[in-house]
C-alpha positions as CSV (number, residue, x, y, z in Angstrom):
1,X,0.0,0.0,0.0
2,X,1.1,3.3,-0.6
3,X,2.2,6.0,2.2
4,X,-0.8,8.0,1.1
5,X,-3.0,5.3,1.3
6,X,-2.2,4.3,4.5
7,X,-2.2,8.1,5.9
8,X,-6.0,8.2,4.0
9,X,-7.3,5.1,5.7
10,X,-5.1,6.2,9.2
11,X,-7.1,9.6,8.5
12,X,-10.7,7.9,8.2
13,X,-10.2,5.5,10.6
14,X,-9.6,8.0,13.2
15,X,-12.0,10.4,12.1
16,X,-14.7,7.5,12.5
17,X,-13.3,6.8,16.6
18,X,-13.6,10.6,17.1
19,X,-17.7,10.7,15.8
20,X,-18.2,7.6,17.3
21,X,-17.0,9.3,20.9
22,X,-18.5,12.3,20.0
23,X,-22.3,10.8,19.7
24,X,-21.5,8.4,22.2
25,X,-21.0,11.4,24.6
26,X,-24.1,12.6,23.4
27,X,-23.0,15.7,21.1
28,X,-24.5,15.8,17.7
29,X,-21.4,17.4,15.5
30,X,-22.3,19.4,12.2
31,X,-25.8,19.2,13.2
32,X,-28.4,22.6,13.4
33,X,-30.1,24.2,16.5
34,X,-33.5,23.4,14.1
35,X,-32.6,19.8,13.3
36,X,-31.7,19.0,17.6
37,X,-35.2,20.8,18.1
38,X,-36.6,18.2,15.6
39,X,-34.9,15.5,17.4
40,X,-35.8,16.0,20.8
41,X,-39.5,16.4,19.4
42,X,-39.1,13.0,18.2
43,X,-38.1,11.9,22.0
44,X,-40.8,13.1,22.9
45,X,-43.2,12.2,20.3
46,X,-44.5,13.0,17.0
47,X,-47.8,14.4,17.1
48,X,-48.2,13.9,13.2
49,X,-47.5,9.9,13.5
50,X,-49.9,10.0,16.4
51,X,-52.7,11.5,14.5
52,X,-51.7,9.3,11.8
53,X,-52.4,6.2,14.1
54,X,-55.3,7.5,14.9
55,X,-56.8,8.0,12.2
56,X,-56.1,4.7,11.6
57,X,-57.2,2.8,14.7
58,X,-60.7,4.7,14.1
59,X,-60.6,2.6,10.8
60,X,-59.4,-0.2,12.5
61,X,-62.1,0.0,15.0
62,X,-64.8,-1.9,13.2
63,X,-64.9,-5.5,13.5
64,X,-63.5,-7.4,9.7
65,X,-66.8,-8.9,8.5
66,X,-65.1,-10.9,5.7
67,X,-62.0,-13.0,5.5
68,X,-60.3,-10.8,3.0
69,X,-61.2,-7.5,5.2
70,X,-59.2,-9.9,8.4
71,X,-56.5,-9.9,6.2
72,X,-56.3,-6.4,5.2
73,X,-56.7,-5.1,8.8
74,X,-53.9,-7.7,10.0
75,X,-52.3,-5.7,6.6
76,X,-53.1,-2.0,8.0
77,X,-51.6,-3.1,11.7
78,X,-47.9,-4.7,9.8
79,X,-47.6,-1.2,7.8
80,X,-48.8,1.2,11.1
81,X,-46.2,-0.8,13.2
82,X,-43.6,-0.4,10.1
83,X,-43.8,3.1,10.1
84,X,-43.3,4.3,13.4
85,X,-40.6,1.9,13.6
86,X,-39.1,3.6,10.4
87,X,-40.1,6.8,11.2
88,X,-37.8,6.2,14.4
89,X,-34.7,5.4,12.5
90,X,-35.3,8.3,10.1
91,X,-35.7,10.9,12.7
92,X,-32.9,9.3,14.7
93,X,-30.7,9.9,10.9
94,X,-30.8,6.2,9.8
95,X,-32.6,4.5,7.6
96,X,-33.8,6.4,4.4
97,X,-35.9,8.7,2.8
98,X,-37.4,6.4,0.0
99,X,-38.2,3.7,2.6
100,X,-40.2,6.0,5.1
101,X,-41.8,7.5,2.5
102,X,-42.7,4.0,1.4
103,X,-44.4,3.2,4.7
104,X,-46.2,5.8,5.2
105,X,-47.6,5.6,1.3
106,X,-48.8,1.8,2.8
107,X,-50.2,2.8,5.8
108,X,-51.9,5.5,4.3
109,X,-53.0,2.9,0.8
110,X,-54.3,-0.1,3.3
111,X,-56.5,2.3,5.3
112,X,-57.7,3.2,2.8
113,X,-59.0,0.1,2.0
114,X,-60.8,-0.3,5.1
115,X,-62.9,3.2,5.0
116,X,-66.3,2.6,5.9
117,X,-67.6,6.3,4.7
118,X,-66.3,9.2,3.2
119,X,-65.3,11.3,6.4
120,X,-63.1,8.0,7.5
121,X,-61.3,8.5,4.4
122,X,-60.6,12.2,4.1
123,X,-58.9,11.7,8.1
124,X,-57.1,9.3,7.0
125,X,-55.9,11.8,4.0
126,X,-55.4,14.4,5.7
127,X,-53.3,12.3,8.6
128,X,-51.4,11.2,6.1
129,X,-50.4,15.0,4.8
130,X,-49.5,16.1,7.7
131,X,-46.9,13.0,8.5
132,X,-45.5,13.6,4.4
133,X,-45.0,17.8,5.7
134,X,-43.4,16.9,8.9
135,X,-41.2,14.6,6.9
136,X,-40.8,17.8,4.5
137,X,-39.7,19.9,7.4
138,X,-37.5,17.8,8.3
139,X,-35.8,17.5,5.4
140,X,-35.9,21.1,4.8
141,X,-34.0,21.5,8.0
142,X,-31.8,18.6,7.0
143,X,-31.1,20.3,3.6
144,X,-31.1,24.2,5.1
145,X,-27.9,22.1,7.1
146,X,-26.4,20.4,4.0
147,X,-26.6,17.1,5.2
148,X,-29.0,16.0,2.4
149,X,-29.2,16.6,-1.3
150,X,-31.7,19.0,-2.7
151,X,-33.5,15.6,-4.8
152,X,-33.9,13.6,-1.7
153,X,-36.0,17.2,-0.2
154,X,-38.2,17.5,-3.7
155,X,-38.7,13.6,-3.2
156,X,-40.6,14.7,-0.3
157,X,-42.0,17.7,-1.6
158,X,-43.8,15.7,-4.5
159,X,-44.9,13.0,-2.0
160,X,-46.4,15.7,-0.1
161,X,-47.7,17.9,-3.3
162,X,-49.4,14.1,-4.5
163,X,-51.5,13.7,-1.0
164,X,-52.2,17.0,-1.0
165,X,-54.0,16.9,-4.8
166,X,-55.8,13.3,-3.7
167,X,-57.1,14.9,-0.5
168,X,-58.4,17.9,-2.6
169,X,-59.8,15.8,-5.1
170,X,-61.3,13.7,-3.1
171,X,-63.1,16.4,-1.4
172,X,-60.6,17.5,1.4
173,X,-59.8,20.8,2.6
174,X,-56.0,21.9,3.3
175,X,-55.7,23.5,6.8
176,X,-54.4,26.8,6.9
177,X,-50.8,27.2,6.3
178,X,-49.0,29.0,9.3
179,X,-46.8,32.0,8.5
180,X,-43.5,31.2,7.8
């Protein structure tokens, strides 16, 4: 190996015992006042994924009258589960974008299934807008920081901009934007 080879891999090797130490001790290096807010929210919890699961477990809440509806609420209580789990890891900075995204899109897709009546529905719509702009914010923060790249923030913007159009035309209001 060559001496700047070995000083590279002597350089990354102790760059990775010094984060390691670092977040071991609890300090959060290269990371914005926002983004700790966001994270100590998460300890906390996340009143978007509770809503979320609320709006679920009202759907939830009926007894399945058919095998097939069984299986789909068995279905709907996997992908709930799934996402806070993911949601967890994401907030926490592991795990990845596409992947919560994905979860919440199949929480969000097997409730749906389950609706008994138009209200249940647009709840569950609107739940599931409000988990895509927290996951927005987020990222915005994330980006604002430069620890994500500006595709993985329009990912979620168009995630968001897509639930927000389905909500609408399915009969949904947006709540009021606060001022920014």
């Amino acid at each position: 190996m060559s001496r700047n080879k070995t000083f590279v891999s002597g350089v990354a090797a102790l760059m990775a015992i010094v984060a390691i130490t670092i977040c071991s001790n609890g300090v959060m290096p290269f990371v914005s006042a926002r983004t700790l807010e966001t994270h100590n929210r998460i300890e906390q919890g996340v009143p978007e994924l509770k809503a979320f699961q609320d709006a679920v477990a009202a759907v939830l809440a009926a007894p399945p009258t058919t095998d097939a509806k069984k299986l789909m609420k068995e279905r709907t209580e996997c992908a709930q589960q799934e996402l806070a789990l993911r949601l967890e890891d994401f907030n926490g900075g592991r795990g990845t974008l596409d992947i919560c995204l994905d979860a919440a899109r199949r929480v969000h897709d097997s409730a749906l299934d389950l609706v008994r009546n138009a209200e249940q529905e647009l709840m569950i719509r609107k739940a599931y807008v409000a988990i895509l702009k927290y996951v927005e914010k987020l990222n915005q923060d994330r980006f604002n920081s430069g620890m994500i790249k500006q595709q993985d923030l329009l990912l979620t913007k168009y995630d968001r901009l897509e639930a927000e159009i389905q909500l609408l035309k399915h009969g949904g209001k947006m709540d009021a934007q606060p001022a920014k």
